[in-house]
C-alpha positions in Angstrom: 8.7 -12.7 -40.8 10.5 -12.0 -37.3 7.7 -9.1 -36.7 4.0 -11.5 -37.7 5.8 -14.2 -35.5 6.6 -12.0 -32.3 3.2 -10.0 -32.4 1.3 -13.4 -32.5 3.1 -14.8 -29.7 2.3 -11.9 -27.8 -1.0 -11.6 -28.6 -1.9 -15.4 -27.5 0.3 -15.2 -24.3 -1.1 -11.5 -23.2 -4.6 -13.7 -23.1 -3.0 -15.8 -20.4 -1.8 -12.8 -18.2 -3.6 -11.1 -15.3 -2.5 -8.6 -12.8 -3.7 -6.5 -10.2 -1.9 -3.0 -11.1 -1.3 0.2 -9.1 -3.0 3.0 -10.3 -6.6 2.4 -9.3 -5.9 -0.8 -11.7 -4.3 1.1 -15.0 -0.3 0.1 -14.4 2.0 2.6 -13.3 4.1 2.4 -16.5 4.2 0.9 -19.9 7.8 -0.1 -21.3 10.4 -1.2 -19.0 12.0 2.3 -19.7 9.4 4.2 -18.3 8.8 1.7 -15.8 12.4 2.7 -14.4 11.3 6.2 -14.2 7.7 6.0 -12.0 6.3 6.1 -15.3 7.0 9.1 -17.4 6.9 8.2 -20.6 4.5 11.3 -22.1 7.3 13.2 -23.2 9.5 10.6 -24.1 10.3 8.5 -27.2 13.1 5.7 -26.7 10.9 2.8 -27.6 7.8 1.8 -29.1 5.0 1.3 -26.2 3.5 4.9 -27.8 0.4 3.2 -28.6 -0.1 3.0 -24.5 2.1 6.0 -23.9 1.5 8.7 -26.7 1.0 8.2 -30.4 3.1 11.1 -31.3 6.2 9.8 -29.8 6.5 6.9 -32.8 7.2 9.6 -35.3 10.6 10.1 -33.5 11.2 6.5 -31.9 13.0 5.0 -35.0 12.4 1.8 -36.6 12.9 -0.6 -33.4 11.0 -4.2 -32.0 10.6 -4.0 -28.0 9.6 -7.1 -26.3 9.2 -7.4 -22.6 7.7 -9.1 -19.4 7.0 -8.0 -16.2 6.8 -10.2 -12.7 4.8 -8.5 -11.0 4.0 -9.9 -7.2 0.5 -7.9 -5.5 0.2 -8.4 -1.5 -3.4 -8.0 -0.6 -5.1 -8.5 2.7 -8.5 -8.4 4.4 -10.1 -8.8 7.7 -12.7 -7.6 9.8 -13.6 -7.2 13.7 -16.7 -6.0 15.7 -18.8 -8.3 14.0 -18.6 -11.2 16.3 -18.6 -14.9 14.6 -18.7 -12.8 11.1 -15.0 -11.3 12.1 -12.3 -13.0 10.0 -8.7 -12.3 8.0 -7.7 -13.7 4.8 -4.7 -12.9 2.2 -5.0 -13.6 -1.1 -3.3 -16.8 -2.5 -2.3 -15.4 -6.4 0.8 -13.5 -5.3 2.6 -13.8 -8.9 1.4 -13.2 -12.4 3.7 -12.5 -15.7 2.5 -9.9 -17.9 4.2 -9.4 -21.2 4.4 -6.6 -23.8 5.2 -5.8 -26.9 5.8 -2.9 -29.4 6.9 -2.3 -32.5 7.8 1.0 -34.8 8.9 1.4 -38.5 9.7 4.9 -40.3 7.8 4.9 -43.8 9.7 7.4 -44.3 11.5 10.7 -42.3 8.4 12.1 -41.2 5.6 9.0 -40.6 5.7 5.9 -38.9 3.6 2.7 -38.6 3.9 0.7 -35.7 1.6 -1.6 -32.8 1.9 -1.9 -29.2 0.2 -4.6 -27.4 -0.1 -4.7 -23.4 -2.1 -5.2 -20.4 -3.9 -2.0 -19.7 -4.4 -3.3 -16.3 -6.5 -5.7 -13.8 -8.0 -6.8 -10.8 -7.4 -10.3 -9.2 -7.9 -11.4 -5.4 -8.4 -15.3 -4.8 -9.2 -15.7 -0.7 -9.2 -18.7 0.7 -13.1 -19.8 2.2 -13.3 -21.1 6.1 -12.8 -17.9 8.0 -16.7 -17.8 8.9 -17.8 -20.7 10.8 -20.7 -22.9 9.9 -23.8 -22.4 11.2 -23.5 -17.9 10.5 -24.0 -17.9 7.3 -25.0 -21.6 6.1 -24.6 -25.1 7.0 -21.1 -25.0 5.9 -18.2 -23.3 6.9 -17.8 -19.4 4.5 -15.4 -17.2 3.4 -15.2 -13.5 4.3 -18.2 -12.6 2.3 -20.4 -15.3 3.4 -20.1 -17.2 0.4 -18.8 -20.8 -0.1 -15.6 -21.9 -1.2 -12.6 -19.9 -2.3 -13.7 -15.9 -2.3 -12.1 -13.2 -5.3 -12.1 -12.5 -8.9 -9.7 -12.2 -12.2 -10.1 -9.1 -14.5 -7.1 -8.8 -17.6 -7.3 -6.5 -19.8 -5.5 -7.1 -23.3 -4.9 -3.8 -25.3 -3.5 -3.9 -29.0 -2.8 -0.1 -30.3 -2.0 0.2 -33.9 -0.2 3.5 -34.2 0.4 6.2 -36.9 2.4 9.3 -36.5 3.4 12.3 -38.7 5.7 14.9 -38.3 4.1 18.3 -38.8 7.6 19.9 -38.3 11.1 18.7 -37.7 9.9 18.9 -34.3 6.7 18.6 -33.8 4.4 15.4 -34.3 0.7 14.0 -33.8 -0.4 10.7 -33.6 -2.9 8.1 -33.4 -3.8 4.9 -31.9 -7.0 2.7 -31.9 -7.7 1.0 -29.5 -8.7 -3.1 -29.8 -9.8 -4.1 -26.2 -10.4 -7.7 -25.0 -11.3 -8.5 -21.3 -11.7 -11.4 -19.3 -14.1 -11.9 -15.9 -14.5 -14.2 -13.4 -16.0 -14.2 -9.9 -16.0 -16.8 -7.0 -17.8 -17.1 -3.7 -20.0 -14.4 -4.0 -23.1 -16.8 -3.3 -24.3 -14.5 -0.4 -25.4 -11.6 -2.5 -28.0 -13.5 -4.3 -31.2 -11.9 -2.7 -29.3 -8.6 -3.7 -29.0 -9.2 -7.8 -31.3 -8.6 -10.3 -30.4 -11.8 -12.1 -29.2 -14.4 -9.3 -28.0 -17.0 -11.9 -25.3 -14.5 -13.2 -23.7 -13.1 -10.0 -20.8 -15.8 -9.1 -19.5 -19.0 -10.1 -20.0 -18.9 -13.9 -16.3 -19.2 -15.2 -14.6 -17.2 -17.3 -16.3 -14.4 -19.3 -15.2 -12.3 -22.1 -16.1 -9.1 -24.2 -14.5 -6.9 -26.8 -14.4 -3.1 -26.7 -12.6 0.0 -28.9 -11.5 3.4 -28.3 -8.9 5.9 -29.7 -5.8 7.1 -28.4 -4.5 10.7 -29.4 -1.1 12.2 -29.0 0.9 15.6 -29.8 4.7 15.8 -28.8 7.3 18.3 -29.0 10.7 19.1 -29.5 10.6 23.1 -27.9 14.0 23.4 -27.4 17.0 21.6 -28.0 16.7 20.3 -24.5 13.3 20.7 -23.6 10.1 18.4 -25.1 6.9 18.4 -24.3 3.9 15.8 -24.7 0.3 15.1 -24.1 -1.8 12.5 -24.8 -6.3 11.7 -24.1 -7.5 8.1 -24.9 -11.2 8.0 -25.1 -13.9 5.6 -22.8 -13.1 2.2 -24.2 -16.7 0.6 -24.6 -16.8 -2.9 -24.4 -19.5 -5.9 -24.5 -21.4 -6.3 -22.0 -20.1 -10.1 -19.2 -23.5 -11.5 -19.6 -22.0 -14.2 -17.4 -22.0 -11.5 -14.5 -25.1 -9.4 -15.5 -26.2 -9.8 -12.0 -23.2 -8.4 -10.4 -22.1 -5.8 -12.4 -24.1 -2.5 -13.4 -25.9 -1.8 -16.4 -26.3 -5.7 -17.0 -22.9 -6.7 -16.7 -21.1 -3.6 -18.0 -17.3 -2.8 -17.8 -16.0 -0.2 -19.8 -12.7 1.3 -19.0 -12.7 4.8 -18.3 -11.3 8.1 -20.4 -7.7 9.2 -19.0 -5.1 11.6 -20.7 -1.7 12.2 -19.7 0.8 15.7 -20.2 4.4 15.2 -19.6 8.0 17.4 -20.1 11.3 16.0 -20.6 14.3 18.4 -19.8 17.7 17.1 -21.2 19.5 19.2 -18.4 23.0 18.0 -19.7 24.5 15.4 -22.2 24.3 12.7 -19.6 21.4 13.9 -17.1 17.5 13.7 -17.7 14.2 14.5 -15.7 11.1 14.0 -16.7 7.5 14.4 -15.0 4.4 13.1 -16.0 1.0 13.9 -14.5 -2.2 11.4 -15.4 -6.3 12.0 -14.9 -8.2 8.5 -14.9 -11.3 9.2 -15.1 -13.4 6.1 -13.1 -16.2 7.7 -12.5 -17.7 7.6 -16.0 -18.2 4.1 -15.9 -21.2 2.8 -13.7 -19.8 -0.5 -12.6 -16.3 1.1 -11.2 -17.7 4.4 -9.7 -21.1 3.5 -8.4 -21.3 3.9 -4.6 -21.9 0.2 -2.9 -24.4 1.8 -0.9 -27.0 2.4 -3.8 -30.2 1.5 -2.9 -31.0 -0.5 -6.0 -30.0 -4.4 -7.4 -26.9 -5.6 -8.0 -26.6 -5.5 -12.0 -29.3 -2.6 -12.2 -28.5 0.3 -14.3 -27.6 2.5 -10.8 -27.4 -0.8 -9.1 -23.9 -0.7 -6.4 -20.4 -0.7 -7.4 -16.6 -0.4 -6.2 -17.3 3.1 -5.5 -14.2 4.3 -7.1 -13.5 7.7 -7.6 -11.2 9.6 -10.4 -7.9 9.9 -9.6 -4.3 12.6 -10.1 -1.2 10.3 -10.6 2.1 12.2 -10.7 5.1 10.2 -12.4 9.1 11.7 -11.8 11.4 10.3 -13.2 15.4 10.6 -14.0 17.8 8.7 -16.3 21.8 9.1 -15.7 23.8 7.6 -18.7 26.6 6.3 -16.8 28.3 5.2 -20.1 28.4 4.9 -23.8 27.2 1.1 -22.6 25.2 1.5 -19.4 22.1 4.4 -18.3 20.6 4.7 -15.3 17.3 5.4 -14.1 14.8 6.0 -10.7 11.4 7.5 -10.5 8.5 8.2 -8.0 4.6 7.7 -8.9 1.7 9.0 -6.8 -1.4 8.7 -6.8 -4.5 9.3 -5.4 -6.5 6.4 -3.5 -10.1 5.4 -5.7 -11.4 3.8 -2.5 -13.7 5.4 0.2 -13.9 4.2 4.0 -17.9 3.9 2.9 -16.9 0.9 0.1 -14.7 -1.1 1.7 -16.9 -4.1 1.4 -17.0 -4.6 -2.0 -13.3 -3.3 -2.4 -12.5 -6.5 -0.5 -12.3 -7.8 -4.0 -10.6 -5.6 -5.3 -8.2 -3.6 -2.9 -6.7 -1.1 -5.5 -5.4 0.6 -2.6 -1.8 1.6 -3.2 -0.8 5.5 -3.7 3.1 5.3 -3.6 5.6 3.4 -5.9 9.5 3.9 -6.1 11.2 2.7 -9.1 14.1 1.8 -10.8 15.6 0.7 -13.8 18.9 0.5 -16.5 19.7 0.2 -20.0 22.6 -1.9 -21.3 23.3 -1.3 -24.9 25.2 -4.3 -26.7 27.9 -4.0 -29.4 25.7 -4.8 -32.2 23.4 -1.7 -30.7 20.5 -3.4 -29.3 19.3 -3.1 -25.6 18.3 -4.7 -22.4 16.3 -3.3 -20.2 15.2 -3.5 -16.8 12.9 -2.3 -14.3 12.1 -2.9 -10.5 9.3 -0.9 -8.7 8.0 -1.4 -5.1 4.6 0.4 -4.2 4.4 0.8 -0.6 1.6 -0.4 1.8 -1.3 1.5 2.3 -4.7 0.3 3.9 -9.1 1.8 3.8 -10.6 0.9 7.1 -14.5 1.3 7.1 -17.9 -0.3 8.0 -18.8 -3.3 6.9 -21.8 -3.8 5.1 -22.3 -6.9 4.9 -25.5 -7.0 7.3 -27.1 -4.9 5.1 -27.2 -7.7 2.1 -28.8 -10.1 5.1 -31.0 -7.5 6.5 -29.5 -6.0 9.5 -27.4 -2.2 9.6 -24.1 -1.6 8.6 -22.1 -3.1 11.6 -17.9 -3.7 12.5 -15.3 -2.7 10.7 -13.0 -4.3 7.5 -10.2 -3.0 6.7 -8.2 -4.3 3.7 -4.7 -3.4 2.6 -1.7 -4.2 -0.3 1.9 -3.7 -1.3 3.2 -4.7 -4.5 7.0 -5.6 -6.1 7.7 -5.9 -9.7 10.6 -7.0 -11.7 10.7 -6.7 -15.4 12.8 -7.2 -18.4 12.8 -6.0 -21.9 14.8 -6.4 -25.1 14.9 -4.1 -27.7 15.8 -4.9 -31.4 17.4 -1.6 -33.5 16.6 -1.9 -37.0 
């Protein structure tokens, strides 16, 4: 069956993929449609990426197979100065990772739908070179920016599969469904210096890959107001996930990672038979999880239960976004995303790793509809550079005061492309 073949193959090859994505590290969009448009999707129902959008929305997408990958190209850079033979630059050497998604939606019947969506909820990925630190500072050898050996960074994916169910309570009004079936996969490098600051030494850096499981739910209502006019909201729960015993002496709460709560509101206006706008705004909620949102300045272990983190806080993202159908054949679309930054002057060590920096994206994106009525799709977005500048604290993990100043920084492109089956 064309379906059991296409999910599989998603499945395996959303394992492989790993990203570093722009709001804090949830992506800006999901579905090279809303991709086009900064994002707004809430409100919107012209595919089947619901299950990371809003449930609701599959009651009315029809029965349709979307299957897409992104290129997606992150641009991150850190250095510091004032700190004398501890001063060093490095930019990170993974500049290009593919991440692919899928969905798929069937109507049981006029008023409820089944369907699936599987996608990468998000990431974090750095991979420095080592050798900016001179031997003899920090060891015998030669060390990278954090005074560790060898190559400096680490690899988070995040693999979401959302079985959806929607009903129609009204000919236009819905609700919906999705659980959530999380898998994550961990590795850190070159964090060798930190040692005398971990509560379990042996699982701080260099183990390999890791990997846990998690759940949550994903709720949705949407709404058909007027004839021109929807409406849509959606609130996915704190994902909890296994513990990376690998990294139980890095991360808090023994190796922790959960990702966070976040809902989403959005409105579509059709303000004429070609012309569409639609806004979305989006609360990510990083501060509920301990390993994300715990300052790096706590005065406890690495890997404790308060022990430091990124430091992140929660963050408002706005998402505009307007489609043009230039033709029976061809629509157009742009969009704008903000958000705010998660990172604080006071973390920028530890956000060295993980430089989730970015605030502004532009987008766009088109739609070509073939004879027989399926689609391509695709979507470009560039976020723009933004930097955190701060005091280092990396003589406080080797007994001295907080001392120079790091700054790190990051721009992204994307290009993506999606086809889209009509059933």
């Amino acid at each position: 069956m064309k379906f059991t073949r296409v999910f599989a193959f998603m499945a395996l090859a959303g394992l492989a993929g790993s990203a570093f994505a722009t709001d804090g590290y949830f992506s800006h969009g999901y579905g090279m449609k809303a991709k086009g448009m900064g994002g707004a999707a809430t409100a919107s129902s012209d595919d089947a990426f619901f299950g990371a959008n809003n449930p609701a929305a599959a009651a009315f997408a029809g029965n349709r197979l979307d299957l897409g990958a992104d290129l997606f190209s992150p641009r991150r850079e850190a250095s510091r100065t004032g700190l004398g033979p501890f001063d060093g630059s490095a930019d990170s050497d993974s500049k290009y990772f593919l991440i692919p998604e899928f969905g798929y939606n069937h109507m049981l019947n006029p008023d409820v739908a089944l369907g699936v969506t599987v996608y990468g909820n998000g990431g974090m990925n750095t991979n420095y070179p080592g050798g900016q630190i001179a031997a003899g500072n920090c060891g015998p050898t030669a060390a990278n920016l954090l005074c560790g050996d060898g190559k400096l960074g680490v690899n988070l994916m995040q693999l979401i599969v959302a079985p959806t169910a929607a009903y129609k309570l009204a000919p236009n009004h819905s609700i919906g469904i999705s659980p959530l079936i999380g898998y994550q996969r961990f590795k850190a490098n070159g964090l060798q210096a930190f040692g005398g600051a971990s509560s379990d030494p042996n699982n701080l850096t260099n183990r390999g890959n890791d990997d846990a499981f998690g759940y949550g739910v994903r709720i949705g209502y949407m709404g058909k107001i007027t004839p021109t006019v929807t409406i849509g909201a959606a609130y996915a729960s704190k994902m909890q996930f296994d513990e990376f015993s690998k990294y139980k002496g890095l991360f808090a709460e023994q190796g922790g990672f959960d990702i966070p709560e976040n809902y989403n509101l959005g409105v579509a206006w059709q303000a004429t038979p070609v012309f569409r706008l639609a806004v979305d705004y989006q609360r990510i909620n990083y501060s509920g999880v301990n390993s994300i949102a715990n300052p790096s300045t706590n005065m406890a272990q690495l890997g404790a239960d308060n022990g430091p983190g990124f430091g992140w806080q929660d963050i408002d993202v706005w998402k505009l976004g307007i489609e043009y159908k230039y033709s029976q054949q061809l629509t157009l679309r742009a969009g704008y995303n903000h958000s705010d930054n998660p990172i604080q002057a006071r973390d920028v060590t530890f956000n060295i790793l993980a430089p989730g920096v970015v605030k502004d994206h532009a987008t766009l994106g088109f739609t070509y509809t073939t004879a027989s009525g399926n689609e391509w799709t695709m979507a470009y977005m560039h976020a723009f550079k933004n930097d955190v500048t701060g005091t280092s604290i990396l003589p406080a993990f080797m007994g001295g005061s907080p001392a120079g100043t790091e700054k790190i920084e990051m721009y992204q492109n994307s290009l993506g492309i999606q086809y889209s089956w009509k059933m």
